[in-house]
Legacy VTK file of the C-alpha trace (Angstrom):
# vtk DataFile Version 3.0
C-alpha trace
ASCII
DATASET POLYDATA
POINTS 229 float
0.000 0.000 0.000
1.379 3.335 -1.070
1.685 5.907 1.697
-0.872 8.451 -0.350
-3.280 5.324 -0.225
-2.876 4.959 3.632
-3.386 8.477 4.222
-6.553 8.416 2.119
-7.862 5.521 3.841
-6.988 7.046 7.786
-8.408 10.102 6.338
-11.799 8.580 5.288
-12.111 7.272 9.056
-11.898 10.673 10.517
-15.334 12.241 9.784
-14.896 15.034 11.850
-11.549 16.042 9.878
-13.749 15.782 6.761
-16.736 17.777 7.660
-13.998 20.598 9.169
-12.354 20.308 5.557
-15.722 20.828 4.083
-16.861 23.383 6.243
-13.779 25.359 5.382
-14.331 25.284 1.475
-17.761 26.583 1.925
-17.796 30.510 0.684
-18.211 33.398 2.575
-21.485 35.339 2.229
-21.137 36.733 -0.788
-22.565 39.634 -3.344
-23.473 38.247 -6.816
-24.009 40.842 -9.385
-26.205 39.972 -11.987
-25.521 41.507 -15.201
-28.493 41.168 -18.339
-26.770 39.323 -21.747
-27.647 40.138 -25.052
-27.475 36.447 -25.469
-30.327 34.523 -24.622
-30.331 30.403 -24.203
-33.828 28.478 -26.366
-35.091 28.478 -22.364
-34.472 32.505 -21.978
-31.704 32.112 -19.711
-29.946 35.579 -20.258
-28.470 36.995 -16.978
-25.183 36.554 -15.876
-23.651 36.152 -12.323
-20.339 38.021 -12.177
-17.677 38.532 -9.101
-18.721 42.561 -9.661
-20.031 45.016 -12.417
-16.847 46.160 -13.487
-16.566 45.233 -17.338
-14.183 42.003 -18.061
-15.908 40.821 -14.490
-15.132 37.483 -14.133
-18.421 34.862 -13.489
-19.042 33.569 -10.137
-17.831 30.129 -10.322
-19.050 26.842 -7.559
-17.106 26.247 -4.768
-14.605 23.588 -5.257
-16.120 21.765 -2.447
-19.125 21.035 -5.132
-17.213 18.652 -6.810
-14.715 16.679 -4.297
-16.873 13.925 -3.440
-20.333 12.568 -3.095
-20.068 13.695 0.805
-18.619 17.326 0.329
-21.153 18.114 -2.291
-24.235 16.655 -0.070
-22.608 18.720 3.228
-22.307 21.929 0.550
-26.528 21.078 -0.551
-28.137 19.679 1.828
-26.368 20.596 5.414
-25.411 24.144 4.207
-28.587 24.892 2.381
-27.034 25.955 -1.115
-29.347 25.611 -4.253
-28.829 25.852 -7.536
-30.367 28.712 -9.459
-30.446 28.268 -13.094
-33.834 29.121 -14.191
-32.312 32.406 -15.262
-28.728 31.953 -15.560
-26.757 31.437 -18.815
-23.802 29.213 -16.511
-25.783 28.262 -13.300
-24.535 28.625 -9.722
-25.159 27.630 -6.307
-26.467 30.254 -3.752
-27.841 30.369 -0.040
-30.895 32.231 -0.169
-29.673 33.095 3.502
-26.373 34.377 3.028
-26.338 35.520 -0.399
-27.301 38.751 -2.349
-28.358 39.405 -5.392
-27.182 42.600 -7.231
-28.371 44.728 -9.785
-26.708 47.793 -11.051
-29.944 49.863 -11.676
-33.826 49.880 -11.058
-34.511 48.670 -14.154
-33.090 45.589 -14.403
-33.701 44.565 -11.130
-37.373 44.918 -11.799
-37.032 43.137 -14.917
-35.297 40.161 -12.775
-38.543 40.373 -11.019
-40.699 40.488 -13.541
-39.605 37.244 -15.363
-39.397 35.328 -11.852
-43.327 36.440 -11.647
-43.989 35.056 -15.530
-42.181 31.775 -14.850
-44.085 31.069 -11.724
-47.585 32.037 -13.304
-47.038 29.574 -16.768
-45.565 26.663 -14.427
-48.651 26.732 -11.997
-50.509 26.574 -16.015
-48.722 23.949 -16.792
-48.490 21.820 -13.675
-44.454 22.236 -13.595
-44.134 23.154 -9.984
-40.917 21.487 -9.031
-38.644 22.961 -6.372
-36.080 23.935 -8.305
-38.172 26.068 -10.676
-39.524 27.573 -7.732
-36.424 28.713 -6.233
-35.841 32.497 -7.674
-38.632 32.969 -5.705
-36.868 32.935 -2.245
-34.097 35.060 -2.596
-34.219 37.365 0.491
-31.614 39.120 0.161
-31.154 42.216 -2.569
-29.000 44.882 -3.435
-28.829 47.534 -6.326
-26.271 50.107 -6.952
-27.831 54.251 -7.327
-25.304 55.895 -8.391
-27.339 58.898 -10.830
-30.620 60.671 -9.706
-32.265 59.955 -11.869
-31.750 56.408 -10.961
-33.300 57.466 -7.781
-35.990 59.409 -9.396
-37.340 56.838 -10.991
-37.481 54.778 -7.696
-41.493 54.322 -6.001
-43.178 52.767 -3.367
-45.179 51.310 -5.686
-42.364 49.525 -7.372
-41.624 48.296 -3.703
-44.731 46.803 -3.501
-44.601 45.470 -6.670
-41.023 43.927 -5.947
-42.516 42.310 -2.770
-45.129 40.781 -4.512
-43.175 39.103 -6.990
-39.939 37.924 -4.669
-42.222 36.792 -1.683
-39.479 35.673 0.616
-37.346 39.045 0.490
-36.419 40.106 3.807
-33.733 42.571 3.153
-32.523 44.997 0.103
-29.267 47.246 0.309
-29.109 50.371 -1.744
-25.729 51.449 -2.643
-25.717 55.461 -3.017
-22.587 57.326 -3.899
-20.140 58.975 -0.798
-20.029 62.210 -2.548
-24.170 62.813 -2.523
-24.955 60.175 0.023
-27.138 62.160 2.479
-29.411 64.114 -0.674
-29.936 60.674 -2.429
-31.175 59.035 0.619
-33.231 61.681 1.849
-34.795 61.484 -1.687
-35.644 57.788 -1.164
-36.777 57.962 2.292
-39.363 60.609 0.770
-40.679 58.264 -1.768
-40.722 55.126 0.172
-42.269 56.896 3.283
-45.648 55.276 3.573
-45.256 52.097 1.253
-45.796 49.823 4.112
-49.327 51.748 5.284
-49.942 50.840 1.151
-48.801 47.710 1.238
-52.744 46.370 1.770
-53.989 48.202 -0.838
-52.398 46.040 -3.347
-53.278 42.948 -2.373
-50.011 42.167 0.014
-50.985 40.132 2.764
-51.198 41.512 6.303
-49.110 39.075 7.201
-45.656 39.660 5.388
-43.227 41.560 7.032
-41.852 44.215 5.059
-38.069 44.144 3.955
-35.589 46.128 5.830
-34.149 49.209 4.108
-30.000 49.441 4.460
-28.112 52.236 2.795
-24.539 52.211 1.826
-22.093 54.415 0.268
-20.074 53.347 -2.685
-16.413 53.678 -2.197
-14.989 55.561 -5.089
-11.100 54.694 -5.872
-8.656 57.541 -5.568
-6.930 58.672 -8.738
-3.204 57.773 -9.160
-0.925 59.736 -8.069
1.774 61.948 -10.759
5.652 60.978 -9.672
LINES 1 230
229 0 1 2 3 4 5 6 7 8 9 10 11 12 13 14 15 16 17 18 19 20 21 22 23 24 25 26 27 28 29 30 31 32 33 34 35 36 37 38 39 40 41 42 43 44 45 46 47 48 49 50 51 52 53 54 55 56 57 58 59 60 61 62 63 64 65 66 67 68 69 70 71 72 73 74 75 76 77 78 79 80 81 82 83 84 85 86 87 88 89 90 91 92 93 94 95 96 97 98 99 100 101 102 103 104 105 106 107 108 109 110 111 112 113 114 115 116 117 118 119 120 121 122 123 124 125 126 127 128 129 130 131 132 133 134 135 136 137 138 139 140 141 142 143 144 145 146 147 148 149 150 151 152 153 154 155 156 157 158 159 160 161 162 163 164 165 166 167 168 169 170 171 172 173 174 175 176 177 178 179 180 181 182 183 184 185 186 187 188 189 190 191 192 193 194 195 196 197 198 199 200 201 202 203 204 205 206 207 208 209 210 211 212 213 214 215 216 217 218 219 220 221 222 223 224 225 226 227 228
């Protein structure tokens, strides 16, 4: 027996050194920006998940603990609640619904994210396709979207709020991303037009029961210019 072999073998008996190995490749909570394609898949899967929006981004890519062994990748799935979203992705990924954001570098593609989660759900229930995995979009709780013009923020309502909540129904959370420079103005202008939407949230049809998301601003860290030697 080779000494690699031996080593294998002692290390298969040590569970607890396994599941600390495992436990140690999961990923950190992480931000997953999701970035619209001009390509679109025969299914319509045209987003992309990227490590940020800067162009030449690279995609987020699966934890290498995925693919070690049949009981890494059931510890990544099943103990650590990862699932894989691919309903809208061209190269899908595995998130936590928990951990994990989601995005979006303006309002309007995060509402057309929303938008398209809301169609698929409404033709599977019509077609009797309601697996788990087709349901998953759904329970991302976690958003965030980058404001970084006015009239970004302008075109911002509670109405779309609403309208957002209706169509993710597990979000608990979104994070809005305003810039350093005007971060006081651009969040004053948002607290005016979301002021109220949870008072409206009855009016369309949201159910007294859901507990509206919680609203966390953030300024965007601009990188200082190089300096002349």
């Amino acid at each position: 027996m080779s000494g690699f072999e031996a080593t294998s073998k002692s290390f298969m008996k040590v569970p607890e050194m396994r599941l600390a190995i495992w436990d140690a490749l999961i990923p950190p909570p992480r931000r997953i920006y999701m970035e619209k394609s001009s390509i679109s898949l025969p299914d319509d899967r045209c987003w992309k998940a990227k490590v940020s929006f800067d162009p030449g981004s690279p995609a987020i890519s699966n934890p290498s603990v995925l693919h070690i062994c049949a009981e890494s990748r059931d510890y990544f799935i099943r103990e650590k609640g990862y699932t894989l979203l691919s309903r809208c992705l061209i190269s899908p990924i595995y998130l936590n619904y928990s951990r994990d954001q989601l995005w979006f570098d303006s309002l309007s593609r995060l509402w057309r994210y929303a938008k398209n989660v809301s169609y698929r759900h409404r033709l599977e229930i019509r077609n009797c396709q309601m697996s788990e995995e087709k349901m998953q979009p759904y329970k991302i709780r976690k958003l965030g979207m980058r404001l970084t013009e006015r009239n970004k923020i302008e075109r911002f309502s509670a109405r779309i709020m609403i309208h957002i909540m209706k169509r993710l129904t597990e979000l608990e959370e979104i994070t809005f991303e305003l810039p350093k420079d005007r971060f006081e103005d651009y969040k004053a202008i948002l607290d005016g037009k979301l002021r109220g939407f949870v008072e409206n949230m009855q009016d369309h049809n949201v159910p007294a029961t859901r507990v509206p998301p919680r609203l966390i601003y953030i300024t965007q860290e601009v990188a200082a210019p190089p300096e002349n030697i």
